[in-house]
LUMVO-95692 format. One record per residue (C-alpha): y, z, x. Coordinates in steps of 0.02 Angstrom, whole numbers, plus 50000, padded with zeros to 5 digits. Layout:
<vexdos>
YZX ...
</vexdos>
This chain:
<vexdos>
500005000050000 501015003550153 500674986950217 501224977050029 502824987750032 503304983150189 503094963250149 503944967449984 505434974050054 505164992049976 505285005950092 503785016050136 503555032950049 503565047650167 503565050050357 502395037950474 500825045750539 500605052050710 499435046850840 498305060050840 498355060150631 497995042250640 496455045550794 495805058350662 495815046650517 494955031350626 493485046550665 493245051150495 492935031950458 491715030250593 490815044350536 490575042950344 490675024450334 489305016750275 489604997950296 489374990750476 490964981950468 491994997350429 491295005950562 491574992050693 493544989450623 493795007850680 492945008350848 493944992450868 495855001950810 495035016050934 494985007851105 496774999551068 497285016451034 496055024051196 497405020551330 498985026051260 498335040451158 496835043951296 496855064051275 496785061351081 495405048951063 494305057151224 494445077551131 494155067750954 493165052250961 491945056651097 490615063051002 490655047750870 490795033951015 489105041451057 488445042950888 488665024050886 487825021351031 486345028450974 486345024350780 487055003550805 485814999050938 485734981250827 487504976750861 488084971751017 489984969050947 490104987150906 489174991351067 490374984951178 491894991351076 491095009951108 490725006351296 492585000251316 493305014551243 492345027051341 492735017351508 494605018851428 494425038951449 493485042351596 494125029351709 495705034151806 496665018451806 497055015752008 498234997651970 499665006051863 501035014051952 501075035151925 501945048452015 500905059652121 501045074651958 500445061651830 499055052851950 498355071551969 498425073451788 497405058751767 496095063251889 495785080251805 495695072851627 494305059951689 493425071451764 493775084351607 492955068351497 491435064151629 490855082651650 490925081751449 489965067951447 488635071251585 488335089451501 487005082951409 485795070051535 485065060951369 486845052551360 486565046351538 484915041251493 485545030951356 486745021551446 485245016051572 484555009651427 485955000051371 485924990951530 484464984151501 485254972851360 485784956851430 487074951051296 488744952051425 489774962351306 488584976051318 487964976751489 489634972751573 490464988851493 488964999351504 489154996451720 490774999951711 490745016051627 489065020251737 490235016451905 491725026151855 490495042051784 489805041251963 491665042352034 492095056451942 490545065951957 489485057452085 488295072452135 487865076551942 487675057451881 486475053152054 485195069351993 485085061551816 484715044351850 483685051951995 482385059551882 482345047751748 481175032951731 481515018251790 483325021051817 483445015951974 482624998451948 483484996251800 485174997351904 484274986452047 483974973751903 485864968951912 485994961252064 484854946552014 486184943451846 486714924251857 488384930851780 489394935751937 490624948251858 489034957851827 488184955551987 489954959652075 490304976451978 488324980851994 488684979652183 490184992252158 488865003552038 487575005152209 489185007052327 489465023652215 487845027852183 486925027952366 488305038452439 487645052252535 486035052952435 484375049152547 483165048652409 484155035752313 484485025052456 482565025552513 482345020352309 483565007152326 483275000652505 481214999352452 481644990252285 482064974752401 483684977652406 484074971752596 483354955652553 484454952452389 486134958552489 485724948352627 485404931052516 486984934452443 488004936452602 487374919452655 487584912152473 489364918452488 489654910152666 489364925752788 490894929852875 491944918652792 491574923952611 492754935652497 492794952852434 490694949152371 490144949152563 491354965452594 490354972652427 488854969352495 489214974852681 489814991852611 488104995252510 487244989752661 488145002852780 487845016352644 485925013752640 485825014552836 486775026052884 486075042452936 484495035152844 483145032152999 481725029152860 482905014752790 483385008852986 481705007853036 481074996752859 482764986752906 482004985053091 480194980153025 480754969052899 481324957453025 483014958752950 484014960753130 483624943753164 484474935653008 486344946853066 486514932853212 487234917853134 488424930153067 489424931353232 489434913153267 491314910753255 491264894253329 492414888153449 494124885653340 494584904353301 496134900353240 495994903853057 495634922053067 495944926952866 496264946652822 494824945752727 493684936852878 494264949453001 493684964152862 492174956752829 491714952453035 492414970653038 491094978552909 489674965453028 490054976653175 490264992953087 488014987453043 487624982553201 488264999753277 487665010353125 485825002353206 485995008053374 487115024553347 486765038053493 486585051453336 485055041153310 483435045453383 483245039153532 481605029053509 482455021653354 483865014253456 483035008953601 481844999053461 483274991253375 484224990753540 482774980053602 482454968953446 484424965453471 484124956953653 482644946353591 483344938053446 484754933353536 486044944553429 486744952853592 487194937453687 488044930653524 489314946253561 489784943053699 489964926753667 491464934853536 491864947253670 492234932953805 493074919453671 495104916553648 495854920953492 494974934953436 496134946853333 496084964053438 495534974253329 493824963153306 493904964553481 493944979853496 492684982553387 491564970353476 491674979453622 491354995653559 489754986053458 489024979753653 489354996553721 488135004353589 486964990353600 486664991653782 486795010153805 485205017353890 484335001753893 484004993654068 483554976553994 485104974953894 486124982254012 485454970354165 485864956354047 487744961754024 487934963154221 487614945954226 488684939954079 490344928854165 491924927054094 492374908954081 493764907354202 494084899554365 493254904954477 492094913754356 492294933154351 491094944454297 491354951154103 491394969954180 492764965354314 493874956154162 493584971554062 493874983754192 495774973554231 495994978254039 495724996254059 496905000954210 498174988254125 499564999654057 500434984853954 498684981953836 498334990953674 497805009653703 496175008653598 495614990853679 495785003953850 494745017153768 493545003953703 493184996353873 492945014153957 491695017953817 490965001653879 490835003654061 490105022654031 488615016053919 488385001654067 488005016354163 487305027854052 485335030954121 485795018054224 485585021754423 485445000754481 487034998254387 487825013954467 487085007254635 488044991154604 489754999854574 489725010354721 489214996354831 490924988654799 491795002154871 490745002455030 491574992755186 489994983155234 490204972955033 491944971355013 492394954154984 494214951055046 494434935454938 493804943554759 494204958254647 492604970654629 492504984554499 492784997254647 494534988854693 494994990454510 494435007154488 495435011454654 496915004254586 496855014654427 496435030654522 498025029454629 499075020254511 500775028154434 500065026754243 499415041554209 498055035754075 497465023054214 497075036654338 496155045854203 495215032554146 494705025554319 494345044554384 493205047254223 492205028254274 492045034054433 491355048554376 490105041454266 489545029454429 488985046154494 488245055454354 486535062854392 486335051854571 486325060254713 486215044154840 487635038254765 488685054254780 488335052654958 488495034754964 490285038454902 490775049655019 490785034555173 492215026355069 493775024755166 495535020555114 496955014055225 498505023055143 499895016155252 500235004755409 500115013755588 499085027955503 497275032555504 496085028755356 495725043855254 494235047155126 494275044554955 493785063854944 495255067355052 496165056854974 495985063854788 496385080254844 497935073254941 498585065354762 497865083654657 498995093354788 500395085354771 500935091554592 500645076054461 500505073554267 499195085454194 498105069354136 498135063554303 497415079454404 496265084554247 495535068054270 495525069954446 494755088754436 493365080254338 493125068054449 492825080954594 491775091054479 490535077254446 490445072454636 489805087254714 488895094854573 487365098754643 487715088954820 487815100254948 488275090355056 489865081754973 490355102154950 490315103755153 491435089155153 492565096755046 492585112855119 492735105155278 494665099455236 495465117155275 496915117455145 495655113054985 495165132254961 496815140454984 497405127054851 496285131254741 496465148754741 498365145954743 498165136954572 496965149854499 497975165154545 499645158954472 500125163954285 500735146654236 501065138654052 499835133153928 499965116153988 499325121854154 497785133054104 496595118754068 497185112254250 496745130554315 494895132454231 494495117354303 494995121754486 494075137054452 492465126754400 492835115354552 492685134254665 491345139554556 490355123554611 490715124254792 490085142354792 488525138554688 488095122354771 488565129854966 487015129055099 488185141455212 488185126555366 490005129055371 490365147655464 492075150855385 491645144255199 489915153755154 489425160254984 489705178255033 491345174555132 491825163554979 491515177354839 492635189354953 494075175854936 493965175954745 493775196354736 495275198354850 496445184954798 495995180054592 494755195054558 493115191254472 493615196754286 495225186054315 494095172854387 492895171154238 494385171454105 495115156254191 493555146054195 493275147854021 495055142153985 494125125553965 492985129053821 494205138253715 495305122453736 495515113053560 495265094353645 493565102653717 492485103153568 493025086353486 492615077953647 490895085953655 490335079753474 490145060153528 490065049953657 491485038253608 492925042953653 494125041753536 495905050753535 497485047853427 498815046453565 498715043653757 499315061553771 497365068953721 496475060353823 495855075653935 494095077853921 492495065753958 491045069453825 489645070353967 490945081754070 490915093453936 488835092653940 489035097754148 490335114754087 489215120653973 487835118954112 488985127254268 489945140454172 488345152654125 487565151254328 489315150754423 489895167754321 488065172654382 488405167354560 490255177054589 489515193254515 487955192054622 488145204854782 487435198954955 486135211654940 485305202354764 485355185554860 484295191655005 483085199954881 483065183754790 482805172654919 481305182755010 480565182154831 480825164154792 479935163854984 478485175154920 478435164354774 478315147554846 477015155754975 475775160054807 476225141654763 475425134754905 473925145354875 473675141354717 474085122154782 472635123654913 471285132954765 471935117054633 471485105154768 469705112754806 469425113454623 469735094954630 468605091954777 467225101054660 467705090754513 467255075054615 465675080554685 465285084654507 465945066254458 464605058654581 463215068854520 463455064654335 463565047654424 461665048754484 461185054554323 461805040954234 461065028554356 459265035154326 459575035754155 459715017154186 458165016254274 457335024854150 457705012054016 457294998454106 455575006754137 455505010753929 456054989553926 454774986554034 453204995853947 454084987453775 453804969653856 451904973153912 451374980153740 452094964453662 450954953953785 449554966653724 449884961153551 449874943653593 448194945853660 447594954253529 448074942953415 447254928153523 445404938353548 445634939753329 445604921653319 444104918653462 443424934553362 443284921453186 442764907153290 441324913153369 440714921653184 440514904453100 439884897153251 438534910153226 438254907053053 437924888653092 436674893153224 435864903953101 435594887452955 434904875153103 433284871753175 433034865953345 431824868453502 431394887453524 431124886353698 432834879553739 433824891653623 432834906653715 433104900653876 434854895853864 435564910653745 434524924253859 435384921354015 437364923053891 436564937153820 436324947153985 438004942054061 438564949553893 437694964253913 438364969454094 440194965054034 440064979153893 439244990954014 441114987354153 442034988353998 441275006753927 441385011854129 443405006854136 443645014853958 442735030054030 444095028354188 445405026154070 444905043753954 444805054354127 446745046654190 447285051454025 446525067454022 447405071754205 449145066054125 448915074553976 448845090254104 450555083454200 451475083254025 450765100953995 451405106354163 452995096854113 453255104953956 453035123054035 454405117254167 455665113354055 455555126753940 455935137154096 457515127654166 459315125754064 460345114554155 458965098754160 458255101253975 458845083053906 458205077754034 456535081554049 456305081453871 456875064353863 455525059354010 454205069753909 454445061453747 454365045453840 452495049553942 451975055353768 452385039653695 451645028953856 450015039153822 450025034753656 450195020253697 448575017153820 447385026353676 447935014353579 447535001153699 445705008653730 445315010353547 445614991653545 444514989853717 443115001653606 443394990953446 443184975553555 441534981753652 440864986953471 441244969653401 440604960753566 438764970953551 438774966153341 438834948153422 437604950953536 436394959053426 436644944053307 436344932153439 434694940153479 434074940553300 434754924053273 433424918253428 432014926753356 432224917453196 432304901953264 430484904753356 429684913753212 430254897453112 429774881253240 427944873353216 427894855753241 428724841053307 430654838753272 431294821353257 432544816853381 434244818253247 433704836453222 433484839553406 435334830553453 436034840053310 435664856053393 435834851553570 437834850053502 437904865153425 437124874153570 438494864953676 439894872853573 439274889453571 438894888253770 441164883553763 441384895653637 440474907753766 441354902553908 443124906453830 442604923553762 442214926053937 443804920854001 444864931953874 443644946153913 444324943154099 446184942354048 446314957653941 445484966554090 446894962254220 447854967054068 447114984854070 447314984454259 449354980754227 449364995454125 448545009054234 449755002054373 451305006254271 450635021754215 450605027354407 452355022054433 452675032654296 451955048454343 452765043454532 454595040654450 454265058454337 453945067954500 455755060854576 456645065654428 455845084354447 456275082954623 458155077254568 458295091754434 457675105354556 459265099854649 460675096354548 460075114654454 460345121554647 461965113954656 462445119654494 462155137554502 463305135154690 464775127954594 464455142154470 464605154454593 466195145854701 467115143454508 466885162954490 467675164554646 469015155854623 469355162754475 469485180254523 470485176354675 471795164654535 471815181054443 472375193054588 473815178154628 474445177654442 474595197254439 475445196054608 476625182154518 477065193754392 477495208354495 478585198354586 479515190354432 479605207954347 480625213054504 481585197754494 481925203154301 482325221254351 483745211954474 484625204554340 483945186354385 483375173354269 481775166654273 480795154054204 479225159154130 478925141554039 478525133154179 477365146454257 476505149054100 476295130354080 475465131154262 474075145854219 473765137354071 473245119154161 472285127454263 471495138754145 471075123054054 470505113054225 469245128454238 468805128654061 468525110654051 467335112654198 466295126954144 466015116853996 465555100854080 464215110854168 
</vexdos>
C-alpha cells in the first residue's frame, strides 16, 4: 500500500521503518513462509541489506540463513543467496578504505559471527557438503565462506574438517573444477587451511596434491604466469615447510626434477614483470624450504644431492652468473646456491669450478667475493654472498685448502685476483663492514682445520716500501691495537679467536709478539662504555684461549705465569664477568638461531652464527682453566699419565684377545674344511649305492631271462647224454661260485660286526666330551647309515646266492627228466632244436657268470670305502682330542684376562673418583663405552666356544 501511495502521489501514513525493524520483518518471512518463492524474495532483500546493516542481519538472520541451508537443499537459487549473505557477515572486507578504529571493529565482529557459527561443527559439516554440489552459484559461495571461516578462526575450522569424513577430499576435489574462479579461490581455501597444521598437510600433500599444483604452474606458464602460479607456489611452501614426511614424498615423487625448467630465464632478461620477479621469488623461497639447515641432515644432503643430478643446481647459477637479473632475485639466488651446496662435497666441488663469463674468465667465487668487500653494492647482496662463501666452506676442508693456498707466497699469481687478495683487501680496508665480513670468511677458511691454521700463519704482508714484511697475525693485532670501529676489531677479535682455537702453536706465535698480552689485559681491566664491553669479552676469550690452548714452550707466557697476570691485573671474578659480556649481548642469541646471517642495518652485524657455537664451547673450560691452581694441574696431569699408562694395558690385553680370536678363526676354519670332506665322502657312498642299484636292477632282468630259458628246457627233448655232460660241468662251476659268495658274505658279517664295536666305542666317546658333540654325532649317524647300508647290500648278495642255488637245483631236476624220458632214436629236427637251446642257455650261463663277477668287484669297492671310513673317523677323533685341548687353554688364558681387565677397571675408577674429588670433569661415556666392547668382545667369545 506504501508502494501504490507513493505512485499515486499520496503521502505515506506514519514514520518509515528502520533497518533493524525491516531485518526483523525479512526473518519472520523466512521463517513462517510457506511458499519457496517467498522465502527466496527475503533471503534475496537480506544479503542487499547484509553489508550495510551487517550487525543487524548477522545477530538476527543467522540462525534462519542456516535453517535454509538445511531445509532448501533442492534449490540452488536460494542456496547461493544464503551462502552470500553469510560470506557478507563473516568476511572482513580488506578492499574498502577504514580507519584503523573501524577496521578493528570489523575484525572483532567477523570473528564475533565465525566463533557463532563454528560453535556447533554440524554447521561446518554442512557446508562440506554443500561443496560437493557443482551448480557454480552454490559451490562458489560455499568456498568463499569456508576460506574466510578459516581466516577468522583457522585453528577451530582445521579440527572440524579434520575429523569429519571426507572433508578433506572433498576440498581437494576443487582443484580439478574446469571453472577457474573456483579452482582459483579453492587454491586460496588450502593456502588457509594447511597453515601450520601437519596432519592436514600430510592429508593434502598424499591426496596428489603436488602433482595437480605442479600441472597447473606449467598450464599457467611457470615463471611467467599471474597471481594462479603465486597461489599455487604459496600452498606448495605451506605443505613443505617444516613437514619432512611431505619433503621426503616431494623428494620420492621425482618432483625436484620437474622445478628446473622453472629457472630457465633465457637469455633476454629484460622483461622482468612485478609479478615474474614474485613468482621466480616464491621458486626460490621452494628450492631453499628443500634443503633448509633446520632440516635433518640426511634429508638435505638427499634433496641436496637429487638437486646436482637433475641439473637444477647448474640452472642457478646459470641465473646467478646472467645480466639483468633484478637484485633482489639475485639475491635470493644466491642465498638458494648457498643452501644447496652447504655440506655437500659434490655440489660444492661443482660450484668451485663454475666461471663467470668475462674476459679472461674469473671464477664465480672471486666475482662474488669483489661483491662482498665492495662498499658501493646493496648491503643484503653483501650478506648474501658471505652466507655463500661460509656454506662453500662449511664441512668443507679441500675448499678451505684452496682459499688458504691463495694467500701462500709459493701460489700467488701476480697477474690475477685470488679469493685471498680479496679477502686481504677487505680485512685492511677503511669500510668497516668489509673488514668484518672478510675477517668472518677468513675465519670460516679455518674452522675446525688445524693444517690450515698453521698453513696461515706463513702468510706475509709487505705494509710499506723500505720496511720489512710482517705476518698477517702480526698484522691483525697491529690494526686491533690501534683503536678502530667496534665492527672492525669485533670482527677482527673473532677472527683471532677462530685461528688459534685449539692450535697451540698459532697461540706461541701470538704470545711470542710481546705487546699482545699487556694489550689485552689493558682492554679487559678498563671500565669502558657499553659499546666497548662486547669488544672486552672477546679479548678476554682471546686470553682465555691462549691460556687454555698454551703448551708452556714460551718461559715468560706459561699457564701458571699467565693466570698470575689475570689475578693481579683483572682478577678472576672480574675476569669471568667480562667474558660473559658476550652471551648476555642482545645481537648474541639472534645470531646463534641460524646460519644465515641476516641483520637489519650494517650497524648489527657483530656476531658469526658458528662463532657463537665456539663461545658456548670455550666459556665453561676457560672459567675452569683460570680458577684451576698449579697444584690441580700437576695432579691432573700425573693422572691423565696413570690413565693413559692403564690404556696401553688394556691396548696390549685387546690385542692378545685378537691374536686368540684369529687362532680361533683358523680352527673353525679346519672344521669347516673337514666338514667338506666329509660330504664329499657321504657324495661319494650316494654315487656307489646308485651303481648298486643299477646292478641290481640288471641281475633282475638276467634273473627273468634265465627262468624262461629254464622252462623251455624243461618242454624239450633232446640227447640225454649231451644235456648231462654239458649242464654238469655249469652246474659245478655254479656250485663253487655260491660256496666264494657265502665265504665273502661270512667276511662281510665279521667286518660289520668289528664296526659295529668302533660305533659303540664311538658313541661312549662322545657322550663323554662337550666341545666335539656335533661332531661326532654327525660322523656316527653317518657309519650307522654306511652300515646300513652294506647289510643291505649282503641281504641282496644272500637273496642272490638263494636264487642262484633255486636255479641250480632246477637245472639238476630239469637233467634228470630229460634221461628218465629219452628211449629211442630222435630225428635230426628234434636233435638241432635242442642243440640251440642248449647253445642259449650255455650264453645265458656265461653272462650270469660275468654279472656274478661284476657285483663281486662291486662288493670289493664297498669294503674298500668302508676302510677309508673307519681311517677318516680315527683322524677326526684325533682332530677333536685337539681342538678340545686347545679349547680348555683359551678357556683358561680368557679367565685370565678377565680377572686381570677387572683389577685395571677398578684401578680406572679409583683414579677418576680422585679426579672427581678434584673438581675435574670427566668423561665416563667414553670409558664406559670401552668396558662395554670389550665385555662384549669376551662375551662374544665365550659364546663362540
Amino acid at each position: 500500500m506504501n508502494f501504490l501511495r507513493g505512485v499515486m502521489g499520496g503521502q505515506a501514513a506514519g514514520p518509515q521503518p528502520s533497518g533493524a525493524e525491516t531485518i526483523q520483518k525479512l526473518c519472520d518471512r523466512v521463517a513462517s513462509s510457506t511458499l519457496l518463492d517467498d522465502r527466496r524474495d527475503a533471503v534475496r532483500a537480506l544479503k542487499s541489506l547484509s553489508k550495510k546493516y551487517r550487525m543487524e542481519v548477522g545477530t538476527q538472520a543467522m540462525d534462519h540463513l542456516i535453517n535454509i541451508l538445511q531445509t532448501d537443499r533442492s534449490d540452488s537459487e536460494i542456496l547461493g543467496y544464503a551462502l552470500d549473505t553469510l560470506y557478507n557477515i563473516i568476511c572482513n572486507d580488506e578492499e574498502e578504505e577504514q580507519d584503523e578504529a573501524a577496521q578493528k571493529q570489523a575484525d572483532d565482529l567477523g570473528a564475533q559471527f565465525t566463533e557463532q557459527f563454528v560453535q556447533d561443527s554440524e554447521h561446518v559439516t554442512l557446508l562440506l557438503a554443500l561443496l560437493e554440489e557443482f551448480d557454480f552459484h552454490v559451490r562458489w559461495p560455499g568456498v568463499k565462506l569456508l576460506t574466510a571461516l578459516l581466516k577468522n578462526q583457522c585453528v577451530q575450522v582445521q579440527g572440524i574438517i579434520l575429523v569429519s569424513p571426507m572433508g578433506v577430499s572433498r576440498l581437494m576435489d576443487l582443484l580439478a573444477d574446469s571453472r577457474e574462479v573456483i579452482r582459483n579461490d579453492g587454491l586460496l581455501l588450502l593456502q588457509q587451511l594447511t597453515k601450520s597444521n601437519a596432519a592436514i598437510q600430510k592429508i593434502v600433500a598424499f591426496e596428489n596434491a603436488f602433482e595437480r599444483l605442479l600441472d597447473i604452474i606449467t598450464e599457467e606458464g611457470s615463471s611467467d604466469g599471474g597471481i594462479v602460479v603465486e597461489d599455487c607456489l604459496l600452498l606448495l611452501v605451506n605443505l613443505l615447510k617444516n613437514n619432512s614426511s611431505n619433503q621426503n614424498f616431494f623428494k620420492e615423487g621425482s618432483y625436484i626434477q620437474r622445478m628446473k625448467p622453472w629457472f630457465e630465464v633465457g637469455d633476454d632478461n629484460s622483461g622482468w614483470s612485478a609479478q615474474k620477479v614474485t613468482n621466480l621469488h616464491l621458486m626460490l623461497q621452494l628450492v631453499r624450504v628443500m634443503v633448509s639447515p633446520v632440516n635433518s641432515p640426511g634429508a638435505t644432503a638427499s634433496c641436496q644431492k637429487s638437486m646436482y643430478q637433475c641439473g637444477l643446481l647448474q640452472q642457478l647459477c646459470t641465473i646467478l652468473m646472467a645480466t639483468g637479473v633484478p637484485a633482489d632475485i639475485l639475491t635470493e639466488t644466491i642465498n638458494t646456491v648457498s643452501e644447496v651446496i652447504r655440506g655437500l662435497q659434490a655440489n660444492q666441488d661443482y660450484f668451485a669450478s663454475v666461471n663467470a663469463p668475462s674476459n679472461p674468465p674469473r671464477p664465480a667465487i672471486v666475482v662474488l667475493l669483489m661483491s662482498m668487500v665492495n662498499e658501493r653494492q646493496p648491503f643484503v647482496l653483501r650478506c648474501a654472498v658471505l652466507y655463500c662463501f661460509q656454506c662453500f666452506l662449511y664441512k668443507n676442508q679441500k675448499g678451505q685448502g684452496e682459499i688458504v693456498a691463495t694467500l701462500l707466497p709459493s701460489t700467488i699469481d701476480a697477474n690475477s685476483i685470488s679469493a685471498g687478495q680479496l679477502l686481504c683487501g677487505g680485512l685492511f680496508s677503511v669500510d668497516s663492514l668489509s673488514n668484518w665480513c672478510a675477517a668472518v670468511a677468513l675465519a670460516h677458511a679455518l674452522q675446525d682445520n688445524l693444517t690450515q691454521k698453521e698453513q696461515l700463519l706463513r702468510v706475509q704482508l709487505a705494509t710499506s716500501l723500505g720496511k720489512p714484511p710482517v705476518s698477517l697475525l702480526q698484522q691483525c693485532t697491529n690494526i686491533l691495537s690501534q683503536g678502530s670501529k667496534v665492527q672492525t676489531r669485533v670482527g677482527l677479535l673473532m677472527l683471532l679467536c677462530t685461528w688459534i682455537n685449539n692450535c697451540p702453536i698459532a697461540v706461541t706465535h701470538f704470545l711470542h709478539n710481546q705487546e699482545n698480552v699487556p694489550f689485552l689485559t689493558a682492554q679487559i681491566s678498563e671500565n669502558l662504555g657499553e659499546d666497548e664491553r662486547l669488544v672486552q669479552g672477546l679479548c678476554a676469550l682471546l686470553l682465555g684461549i691462549c691460556i687454555y690452548y698454551n703448551d708452556n714452550s714460551l718461559e715468560n707466557y706459561t699457564k701458571e705465569k699467565l693466570k698470575q697476570l689475570i689475578e693481579k691485573r683483572i682478577g678472576k671474578e672480574n675476569f669471568v664477568e667480562k667474558l660473559g659480556f658476550i652471551t648476555k649481548h642482545e645481537l648474541y642469541s639472534r645470531a646463534a638461531q641460524k646460519p644465515q646471517p641476516v641483520f637489519l642495518s650494517p650497524e648489527q652485524m657483530l656476531f658469526d652464527h658458528e662463532f657463537t657455537k665456539l663461545v658456548k664451547e670455550l666459556e665453561g673450560v676457560i672459567t675452569k682453566a683460570v680458577h684451576k691452581s698449579s697444584e690441580d694441574e700437576k695432579k691432573e696431569e700425573e693422572v691423565k699419565k696413570t690413565i693413559e699408562q692403564h690404556d696401553n694395558i688394556v691396548t696390549q690385553y685387546k690385542e692378545l684377545i685378537r691374536e686368540q680370536d684369529a687362532q680361533i678363526q683358523e680352527l673353525k676354519e679346519q672344521v669347516a674344511s673337514i666338514s667338506s670332506q666329509n660330504e664329499q665322502m657321504q657324495t661319494t657312498v650316494t654315487q656307489q649305492l646308485a651303481q648298486i642299484q643299477q646292478h641290481k636292477d640288471q641281475y633282475n632282468i638276467l634273473k627273468l631271462k634265465l627262468g624262461k630259458e629254464n622252462q623251455n628246457q624243461s618242454n624239450s627233448q633232446g640227447d640225454s647224454s649231451q644235456v648231462n655232460g654239458l649242464q654238469t660241468e655249469e652246474l659245478t662251476q655254479l656250485r663253487e661260485e655260491v660256496e666264494e659268495l657265502r665265504k665273502q658274505h661270512t667276511l662281510l658279517q665279521a667286518q660289520l660286526h668289528d664296526k659295529d664295536a668302533l660305533i659303540n666305542n664311538l658313541r661312549s666317546e662322545t657322550a663323554e666330551g662337550s666341545a666335539g658333540r656335533s661332531d661326532n654325532t654327525e660322523l656316527l649317524k653317518e657309519l650307522e647309515a654306511l652300515r646300513s647300508q652294506v647289510e643291505s647290500q649282503s641281504a641282496e648278495i644272500n637273496q642272490m646266492t638263494t636264487e642262484r642255488q633255486e636255479l641250480l637245483r632246477r637245472a639238476e631236476a630239469g637233467s634228470a627228466d630229460a634221461v628218465s624220458s629219452s628211449g629211442g632214436s630222435l630225428d635230426a629236427a628234434k636233435m638241432a632244436e635242442v642243440e640251440s637251446r642248449l647253445a642259449a642257455q650255455t650264453t645265458e650261463t656265461d653272462r650270469l657268470k660275468e654279472e656274478v663277477k661284476s657285483l663281486s668287484e662291486s662288493r670289493a669297492e664297498l669294503e674298500q670305502q668302508l676302510a677309508t671310513a673307519t681311517s677318516t673317523v680315527a683322524i677326526l677323533q684325533t682332530e677333536q682330542a685337539k681342538l678340545q685341548t686347545e679349547v680348555q687353554e683359551s678357556k683358561k688364558e680368557q679367565d685370565d684376562l678377565l680377572m686381570l681387565l677387572a683389577d685395571q677397571d677398578q684401578k680406572i675408577l679409583s683414579l677418576k673418583q680422585k679426579l672427581k674429588d678434584l673438581g675435574e670433569t670427566v668423561d665416563d661415556e667414553d670409558d664406559l663405552d670401552t668396558r662395554d666392547q670389550t665385555d662384549d668382545d669376551f662375551e662374544e667369545d665365550e659364546d663362540e666356544d
